[in-house]
C-alpha positions as CSV (number, residue, x, y, z in Angstrom):
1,X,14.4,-23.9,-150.4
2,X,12.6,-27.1,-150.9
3,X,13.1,-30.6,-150.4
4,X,12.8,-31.2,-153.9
5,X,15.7,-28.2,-154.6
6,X,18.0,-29.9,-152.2
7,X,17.5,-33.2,-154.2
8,X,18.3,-31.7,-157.4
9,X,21.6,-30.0,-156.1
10,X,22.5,-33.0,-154.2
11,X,22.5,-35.4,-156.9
12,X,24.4,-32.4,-159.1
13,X,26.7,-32.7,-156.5
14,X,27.1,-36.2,-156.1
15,X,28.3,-36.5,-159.8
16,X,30.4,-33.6,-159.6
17,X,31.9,-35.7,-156.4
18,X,31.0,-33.1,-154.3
19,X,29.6,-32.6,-150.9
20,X,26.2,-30.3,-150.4
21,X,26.6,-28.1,-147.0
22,X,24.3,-26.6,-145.5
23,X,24.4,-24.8,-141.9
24,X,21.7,-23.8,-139.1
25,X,20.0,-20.3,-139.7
26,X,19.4,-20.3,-135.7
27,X,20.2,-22.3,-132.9
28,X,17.6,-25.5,-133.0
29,X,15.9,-28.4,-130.6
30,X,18.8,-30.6,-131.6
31,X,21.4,-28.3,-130.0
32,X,23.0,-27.3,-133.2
33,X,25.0,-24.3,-133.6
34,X,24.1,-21.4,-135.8
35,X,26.1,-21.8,-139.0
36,X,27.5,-24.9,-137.5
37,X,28.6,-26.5,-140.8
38,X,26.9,-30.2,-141.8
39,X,26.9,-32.1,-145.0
40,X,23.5,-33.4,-146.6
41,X,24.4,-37.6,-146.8
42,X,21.0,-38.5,-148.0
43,X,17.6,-37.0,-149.4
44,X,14.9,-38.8,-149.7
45,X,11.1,-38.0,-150.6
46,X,9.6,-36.6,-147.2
47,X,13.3,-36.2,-145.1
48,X,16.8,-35.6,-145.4
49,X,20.0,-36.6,-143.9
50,X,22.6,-34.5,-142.7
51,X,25.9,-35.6,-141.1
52,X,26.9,-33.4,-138.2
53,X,31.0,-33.2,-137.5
54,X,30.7,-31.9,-133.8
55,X,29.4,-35.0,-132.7
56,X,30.0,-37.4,-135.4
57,X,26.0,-38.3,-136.2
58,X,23.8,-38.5,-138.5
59,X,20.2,-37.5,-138.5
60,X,17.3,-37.4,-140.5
61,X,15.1,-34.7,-140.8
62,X,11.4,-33.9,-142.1
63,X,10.9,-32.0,-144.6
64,X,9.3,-28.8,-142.4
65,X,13.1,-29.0,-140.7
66,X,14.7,-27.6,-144.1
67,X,13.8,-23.9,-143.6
68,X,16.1,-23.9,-140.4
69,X,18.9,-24.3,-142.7
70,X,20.3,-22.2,-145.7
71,X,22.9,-23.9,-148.3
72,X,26.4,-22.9,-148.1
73,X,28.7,-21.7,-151.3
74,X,25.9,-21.2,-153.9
């Protein structure tokens, strides 16, 4: 998937009041959890912004970072 994709089906999403998941293919240099579930709060042209719920943070991502993840429910 790429950043441009995950823009399109987030702002689908964000109409449809929505939230976009997406979870970690493997575990990752920010400690995350294989298939730990986080929402996508923001995409922007070179990043994105995902919300993580097991420690209540956000963080932004480059672009090369969305290959780590696969979508959830599509």
């Amino acid at each position: 998937m790429t950043l441009q994709e995950l823009k399109v089906l987030f702002e689908s999403d964000v109409k449809q009041k929505n939230n976009t998941y997406i979870v970690p293919l493997v575990n990752n240099n920010l400690k995350m959890i294989r298939d730990e579930l986080c929402y996508v709060r923001e995409v922007k042209d070179n990043s994105f912004v995902i919300f993580r719920a097991m420690d209540g943070n956000l963080y932004e991502l480059s672009e090369d970072k969305l290959k780590q993840f696969k979508l959830v429910g599509r």
